[in-house]
C-alpha positions as CSV (number, residue, x, y, z in Angstrom):
1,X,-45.7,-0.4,-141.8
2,X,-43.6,-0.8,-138.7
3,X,-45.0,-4.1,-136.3
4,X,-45.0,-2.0,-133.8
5,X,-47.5,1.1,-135.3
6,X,-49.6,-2.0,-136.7
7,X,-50.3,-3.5,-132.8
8,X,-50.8,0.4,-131.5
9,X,-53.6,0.6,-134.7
10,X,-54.7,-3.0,-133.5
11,X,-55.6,-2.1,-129.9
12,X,-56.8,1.4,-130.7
13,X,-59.4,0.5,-133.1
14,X,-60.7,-2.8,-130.9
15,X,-61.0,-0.4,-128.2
16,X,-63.6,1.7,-130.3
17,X,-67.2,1.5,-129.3
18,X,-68.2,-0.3,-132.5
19,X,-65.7,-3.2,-131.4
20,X,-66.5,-3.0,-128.0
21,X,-70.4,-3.2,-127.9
22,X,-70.5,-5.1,-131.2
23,X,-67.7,-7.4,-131.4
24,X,-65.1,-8.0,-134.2
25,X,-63.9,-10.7,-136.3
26,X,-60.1,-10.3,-137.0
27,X,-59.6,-12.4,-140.5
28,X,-55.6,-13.2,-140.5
29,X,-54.6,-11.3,-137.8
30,X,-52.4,-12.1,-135.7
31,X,-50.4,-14.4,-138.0
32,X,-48.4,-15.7,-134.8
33,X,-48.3,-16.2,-131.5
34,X,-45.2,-13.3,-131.3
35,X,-48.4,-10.9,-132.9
36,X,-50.5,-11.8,-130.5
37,X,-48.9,-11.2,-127.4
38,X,-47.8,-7.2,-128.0
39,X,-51.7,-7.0,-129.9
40,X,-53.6,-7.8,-127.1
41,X,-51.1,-8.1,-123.3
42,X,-51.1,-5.2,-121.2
43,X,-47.7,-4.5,-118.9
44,X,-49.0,-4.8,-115.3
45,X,-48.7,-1.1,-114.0
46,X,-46.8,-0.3,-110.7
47,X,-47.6,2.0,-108.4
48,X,-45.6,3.8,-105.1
49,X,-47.0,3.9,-101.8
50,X,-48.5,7.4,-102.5
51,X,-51.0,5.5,-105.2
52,X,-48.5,7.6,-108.1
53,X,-47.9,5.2,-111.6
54,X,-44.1,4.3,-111.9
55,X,-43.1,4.7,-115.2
56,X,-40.9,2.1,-115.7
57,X,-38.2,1.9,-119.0
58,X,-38.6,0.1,-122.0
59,X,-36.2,-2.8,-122.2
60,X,-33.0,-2.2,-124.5
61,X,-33.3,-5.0,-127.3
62,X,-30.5,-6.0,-129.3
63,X,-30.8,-6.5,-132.8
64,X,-33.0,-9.6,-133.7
65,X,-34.1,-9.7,-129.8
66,X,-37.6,-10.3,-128.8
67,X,-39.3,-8.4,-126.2
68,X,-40.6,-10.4,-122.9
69,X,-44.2,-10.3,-121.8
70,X,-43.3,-12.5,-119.3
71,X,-46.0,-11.3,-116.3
72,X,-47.9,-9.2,-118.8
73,X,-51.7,-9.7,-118.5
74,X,-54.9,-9.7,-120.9
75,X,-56.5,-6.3,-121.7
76,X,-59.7,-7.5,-121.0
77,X,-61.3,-4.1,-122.7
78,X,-60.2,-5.5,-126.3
79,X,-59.7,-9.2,-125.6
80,X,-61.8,-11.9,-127.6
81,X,-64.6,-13.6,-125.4
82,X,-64.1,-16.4,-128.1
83,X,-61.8,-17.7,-130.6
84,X,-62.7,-19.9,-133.7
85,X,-59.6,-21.5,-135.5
86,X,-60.6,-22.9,-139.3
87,X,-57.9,-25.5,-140.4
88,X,-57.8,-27.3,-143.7
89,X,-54.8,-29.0,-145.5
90,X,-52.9,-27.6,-148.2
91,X,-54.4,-29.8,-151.1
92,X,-58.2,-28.7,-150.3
93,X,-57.7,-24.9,-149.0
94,X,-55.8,-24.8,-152.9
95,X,-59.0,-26.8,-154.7
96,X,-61.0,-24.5,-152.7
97,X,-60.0,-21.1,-154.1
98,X,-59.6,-22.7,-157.8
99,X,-62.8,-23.5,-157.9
100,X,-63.5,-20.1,-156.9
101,X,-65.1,-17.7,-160.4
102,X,-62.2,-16.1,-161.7
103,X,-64.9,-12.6,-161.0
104,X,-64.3,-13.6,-157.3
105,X,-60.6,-13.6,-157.3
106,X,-59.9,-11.3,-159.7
107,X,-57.4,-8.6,-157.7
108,X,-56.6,-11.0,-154.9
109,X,-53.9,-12.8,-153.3
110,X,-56.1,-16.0,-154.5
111,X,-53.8,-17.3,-156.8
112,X,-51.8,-20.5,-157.5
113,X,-48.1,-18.7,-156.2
114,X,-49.9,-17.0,-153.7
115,X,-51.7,-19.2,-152.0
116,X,-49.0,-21.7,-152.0
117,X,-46.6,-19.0,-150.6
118,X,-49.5,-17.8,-147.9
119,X,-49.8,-21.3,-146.9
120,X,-46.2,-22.2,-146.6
121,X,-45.4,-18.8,-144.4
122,X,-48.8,-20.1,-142.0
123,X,-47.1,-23.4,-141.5
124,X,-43.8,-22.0,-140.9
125,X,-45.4,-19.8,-138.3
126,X,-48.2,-22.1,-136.7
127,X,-46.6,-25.8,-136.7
128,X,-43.4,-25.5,-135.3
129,X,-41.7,-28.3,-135.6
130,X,-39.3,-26.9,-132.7
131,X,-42.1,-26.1,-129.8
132,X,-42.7,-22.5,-131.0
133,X,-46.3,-21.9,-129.9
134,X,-49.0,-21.0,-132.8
135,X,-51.0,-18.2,-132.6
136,X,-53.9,-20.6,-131.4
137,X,-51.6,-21.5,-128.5
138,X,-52.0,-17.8,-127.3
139,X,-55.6,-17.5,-127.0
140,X,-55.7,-21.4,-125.2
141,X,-53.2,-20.1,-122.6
142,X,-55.6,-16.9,-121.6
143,X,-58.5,-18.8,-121.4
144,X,-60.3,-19.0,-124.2
């Protein structure tokens, strides 16, 4: 599935009642701080001096080019009130799920070569060891 049809699917079912009166507990998701930003930042809408929306053009992005949301804001209809980050180092989050029943994890990504890939992939994403924010990063900046 295209990122882009998975953030649209993202925002439209957060915006459902159930979500909205209820709340919503996203398990994974967003995997990064570059998820985050298109799941839940709105473009601030223009408008002309007769009150008419000015549809402005999407960007033209060249090939491995990120998209800005420099000046985009929080859609406060689908945006967490709070945020609860679980950490745990490699070594137990892997002792963890082998000591899991073998019922429990039987048809899940809760295997030795998975987990070990899963866990090397969040790292990559979330502890930059160049300055590239982690997807907790995201929610700290809007206020949460």
């Amino acid at each position: 599935m295209p990122t882009e049809l998975l953030y649209r699917v993202l925002r439209l079912k957060l915006a459902e009642n159930d979500c909205r009166n209820r709340g919503y507990i996203l398990d994974g998701f967003p995997r990064t701080y570059k998820d985050a930003e298109p799941s839940f930042l709105n473009k601030v809408k223009k408008f002309d001096e007769d009150g008419q929306e000015i549809e402005e053009e999407e960007e033209e992005l060249e090939e491995g080019q990120d998209p800005s949301y420099e000046g985009w804001i929080k859609d406060e209809t689908i945006f967490p009130s709070s945020c609860i980050v679980l950490t745990g180092d490699d070594a137990s989050l892997t002792k963890r799920v082998r000591d899991l029943p073998q019922a429990a994890v039987e048809g899940t990504h809760y295997n030795k070569e998975d987990m070990v890939r899963r866990l090397a992939s969040y790292r990559q994403a979330n502890n930059s060891t160049v300055a590239e924010p982690a997807v907790e990063d995201f929610f700290k900046k809007q206020g949460i």
